[in-house]
C-alpha positions in Angstrom: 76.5 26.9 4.0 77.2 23.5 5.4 75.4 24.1 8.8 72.3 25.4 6.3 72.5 22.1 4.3 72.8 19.9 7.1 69.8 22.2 8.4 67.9 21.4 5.2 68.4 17.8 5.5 67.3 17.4 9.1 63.9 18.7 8.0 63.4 16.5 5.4 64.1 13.7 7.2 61.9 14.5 9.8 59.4 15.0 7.4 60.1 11.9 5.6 60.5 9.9 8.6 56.7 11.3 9.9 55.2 10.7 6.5 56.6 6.9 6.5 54.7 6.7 10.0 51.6 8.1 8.7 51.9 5.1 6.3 52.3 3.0 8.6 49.7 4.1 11.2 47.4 4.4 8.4 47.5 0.8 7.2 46.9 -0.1 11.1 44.0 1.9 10.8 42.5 0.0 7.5 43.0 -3.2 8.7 40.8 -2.3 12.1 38.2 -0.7 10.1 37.9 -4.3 8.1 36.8 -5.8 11.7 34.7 -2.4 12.0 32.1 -3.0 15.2 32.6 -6.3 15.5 34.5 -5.9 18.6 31.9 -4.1 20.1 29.0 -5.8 18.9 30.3 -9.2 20.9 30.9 -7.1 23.7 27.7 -5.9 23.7 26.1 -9.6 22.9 28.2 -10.6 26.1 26.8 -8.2 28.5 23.1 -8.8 27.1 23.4 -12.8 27.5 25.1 -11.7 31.2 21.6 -9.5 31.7 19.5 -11.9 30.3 21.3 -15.1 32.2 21.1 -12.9 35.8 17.0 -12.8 34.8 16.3 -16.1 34.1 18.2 -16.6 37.4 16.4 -14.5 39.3 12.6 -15.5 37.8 13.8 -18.9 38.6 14.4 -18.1 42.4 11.0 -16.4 42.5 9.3 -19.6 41.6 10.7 -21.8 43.6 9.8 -18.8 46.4 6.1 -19.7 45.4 6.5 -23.2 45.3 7.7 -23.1 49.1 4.6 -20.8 49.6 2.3 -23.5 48.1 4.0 -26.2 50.0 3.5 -24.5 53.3 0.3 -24.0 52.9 -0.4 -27.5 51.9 1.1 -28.2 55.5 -0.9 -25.3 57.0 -4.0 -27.1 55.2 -3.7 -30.3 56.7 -2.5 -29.2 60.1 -5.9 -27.3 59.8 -8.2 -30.5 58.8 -6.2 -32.1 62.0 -7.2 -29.5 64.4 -10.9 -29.5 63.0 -11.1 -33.5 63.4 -9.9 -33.2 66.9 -12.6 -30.5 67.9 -15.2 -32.4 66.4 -14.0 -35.1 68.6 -13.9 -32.7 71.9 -17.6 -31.5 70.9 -18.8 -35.4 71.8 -17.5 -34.8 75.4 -18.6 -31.2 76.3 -20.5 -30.5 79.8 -22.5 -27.8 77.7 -23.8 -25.3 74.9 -20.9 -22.6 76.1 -18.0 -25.4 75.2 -19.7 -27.2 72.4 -20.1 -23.3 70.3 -16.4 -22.5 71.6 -15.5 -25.5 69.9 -17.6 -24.9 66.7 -15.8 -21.1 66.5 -12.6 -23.3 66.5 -13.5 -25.2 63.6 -15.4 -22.5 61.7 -12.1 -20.6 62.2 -9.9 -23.0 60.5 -12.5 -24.2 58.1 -12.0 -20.0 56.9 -8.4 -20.8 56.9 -8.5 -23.6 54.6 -10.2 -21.8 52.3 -7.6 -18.8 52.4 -5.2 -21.8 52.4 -6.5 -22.4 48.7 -7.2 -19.4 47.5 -4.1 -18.0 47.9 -2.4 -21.3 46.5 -4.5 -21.2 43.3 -2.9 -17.3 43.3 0.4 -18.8 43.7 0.3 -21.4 41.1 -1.8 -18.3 38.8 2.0 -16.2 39.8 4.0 -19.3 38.9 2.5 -20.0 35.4 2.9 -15.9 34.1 6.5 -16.2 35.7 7.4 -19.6 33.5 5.7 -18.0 30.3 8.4 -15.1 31.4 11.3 -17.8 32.2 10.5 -19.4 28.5 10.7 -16.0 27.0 13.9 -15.1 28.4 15.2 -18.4 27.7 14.5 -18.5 23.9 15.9 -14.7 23.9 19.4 -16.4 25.8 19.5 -18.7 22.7 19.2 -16.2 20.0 21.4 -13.8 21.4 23.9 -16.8 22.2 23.5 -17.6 18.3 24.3 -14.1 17.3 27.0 -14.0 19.5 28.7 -17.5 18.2 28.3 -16.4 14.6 29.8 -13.1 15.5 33.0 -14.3 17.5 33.7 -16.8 14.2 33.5 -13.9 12.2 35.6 -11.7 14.4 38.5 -14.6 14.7 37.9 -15.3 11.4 39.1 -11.4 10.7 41.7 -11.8 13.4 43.5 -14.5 12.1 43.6 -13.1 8.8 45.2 -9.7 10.2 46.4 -10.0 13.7 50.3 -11.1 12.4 49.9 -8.0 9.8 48.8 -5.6 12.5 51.7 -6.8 15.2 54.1 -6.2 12.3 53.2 -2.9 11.7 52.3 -1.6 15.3 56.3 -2.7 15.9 57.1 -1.0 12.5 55.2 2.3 14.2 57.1 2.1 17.5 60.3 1.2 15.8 59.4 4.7 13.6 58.5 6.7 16.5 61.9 6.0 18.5 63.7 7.7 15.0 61.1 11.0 15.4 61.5 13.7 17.9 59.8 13.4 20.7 57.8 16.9 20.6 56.9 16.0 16.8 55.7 12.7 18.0 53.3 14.3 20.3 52.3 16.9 18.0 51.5 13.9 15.6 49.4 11.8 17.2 47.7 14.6 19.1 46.5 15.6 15.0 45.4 11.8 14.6 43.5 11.7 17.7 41.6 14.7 16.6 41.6 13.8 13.2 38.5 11.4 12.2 40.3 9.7 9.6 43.6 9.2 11.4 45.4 11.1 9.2 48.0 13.7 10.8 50.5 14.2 8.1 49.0 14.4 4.3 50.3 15.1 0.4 49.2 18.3 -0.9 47.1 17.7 -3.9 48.1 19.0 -7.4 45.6 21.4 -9.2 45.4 19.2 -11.6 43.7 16.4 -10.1 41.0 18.5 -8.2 38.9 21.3 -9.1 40.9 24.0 -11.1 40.2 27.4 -9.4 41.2 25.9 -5.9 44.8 25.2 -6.9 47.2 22.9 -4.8 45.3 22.0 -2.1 45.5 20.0 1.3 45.6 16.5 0.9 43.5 16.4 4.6 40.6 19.4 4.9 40.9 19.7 0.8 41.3 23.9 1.0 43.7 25.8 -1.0 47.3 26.2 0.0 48.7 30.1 -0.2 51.6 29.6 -3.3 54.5 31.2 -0.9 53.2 27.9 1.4 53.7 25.4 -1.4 57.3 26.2 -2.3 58.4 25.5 1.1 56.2 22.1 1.6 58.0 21.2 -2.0 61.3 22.3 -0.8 61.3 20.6 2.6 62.7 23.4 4.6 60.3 23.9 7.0 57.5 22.1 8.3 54.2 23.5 7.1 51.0 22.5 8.9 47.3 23.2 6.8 46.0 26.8 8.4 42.6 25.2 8.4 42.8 21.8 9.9 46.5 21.8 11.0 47.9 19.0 9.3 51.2 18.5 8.7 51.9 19.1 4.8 54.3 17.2 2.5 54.8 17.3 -1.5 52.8 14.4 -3.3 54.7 11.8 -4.2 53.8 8.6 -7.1 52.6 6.2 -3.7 49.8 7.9 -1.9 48.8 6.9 1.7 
């Protein structure tokens, strides 16, 4: 009988001892939800700015590209005007017709290259002023989403400070809990959490009286009835009862829910 009792007692401890975790975890859980996407949204509004910064970057190279483009051809241009003066000059000094329309091919030739010269400048500079409407665009988009992103962060610390001592108290509290739990229940525990949406992994049953009447005593996780030869033993503490629908781990409801 002493061996039973001790038996008895081990098992409700252990379920004791998971249910104070659950607690604990669960109160980890509420005061993440409080920041809720937060995190996520100013990592998000990071790696948009990031996007939108490599952009204006990049339409910033391409117009200095074009400016080069325009400057070269401003070189090529007057390069072009110097060859045509010194033709004309040659043309006073030719022996003949055959030399004098050489010479006038020469400067019909660059005159056509001045005038691609330009065209394809006014092009350019046509490119460069679409490309700084884009630049201004991206800009003012940099601004608002660095806006967002400030006001976010301040919220986010804001939340941080408020919580972050509360949190690193109880994630100790749920390691400290852990250590006192067997290993293979630990395991079985948070593998129900992971897969559970609300976190919860251990859960009260609740009384008949405080949900519909026909259902009974019912699980405190997926809400379905509990078979009655299942409730004495939950009440009792002798075994560990999991929920045959969602596979919760079942304890009697006590004054303090979770």
């Amino acid at each position: 009988m002493a061996a039973a009792t001790k038996k008895e007692g081990t098992i409700a401890e252990k379920l004791d001892a998971l249910f104070e975790l659950q607690k604990i975890d669960s109160e980890i859980d509420r005061i993440r939800t409080i920041r809720g996407e937060l995190p996520l949204e100013v990592q998000s509004l990071e790696d948009e700015i990031i996007g939108l910064n490599t952009r204006v970057s990049k339409i910033n190279d391409e117009i200095k590209e074009i400016e080069t483009e325009i400057s070269d051809r401003k070189i090529a241009v007057k390069e072009a005007e110097g060859a045509i003066t010194k033709y004309k000059e040659q043309q006073n000094n030719v022996r003949n017709n055959r030399e004098f329309e050489s010479l006038s091919k020469e400067i019909e030739f660059q005159e056509l290259e001045i005038k691609l010269h330009d065209k394809k400048s006014k092009e350019a500079k046509y490119k460069i002023d679409l490309k700084k409407e884009t630049l201004a665009e991206a800009v003012e988009r940099v601004e608002m989403k660095q806006g967002d992103l400030d006001s976010k962060k301040a919220e986010l610390e804001a939340i941080i400070s408020e919580t972050q001592k509360d949190e690193e108290k109880l994630i100790k509290a749920s390691d400290a809990a852990k250590k006192n739990i067997d290993s293979r229940l630990v395991f079985a525990y948070e593998r129900l959490r992971t897969n559970a949406k609300n976190g919860l992994a251990v859960v009260q049953v609740i009384r008949a009286s405080e949900t519909q009447e026909k259902k009974g005593n019912s699980c405190g996780g997926c809400f379905n009835k509990i078979p009655p030869q299942r409730q004495l033993d939950i009440v009792t503490k002798k075994k560990i009862i999991v929920c045959e629908h969602c596979g919760r781990i079942l304890v009697p409801q006590e004054t303090t829910e979770i």
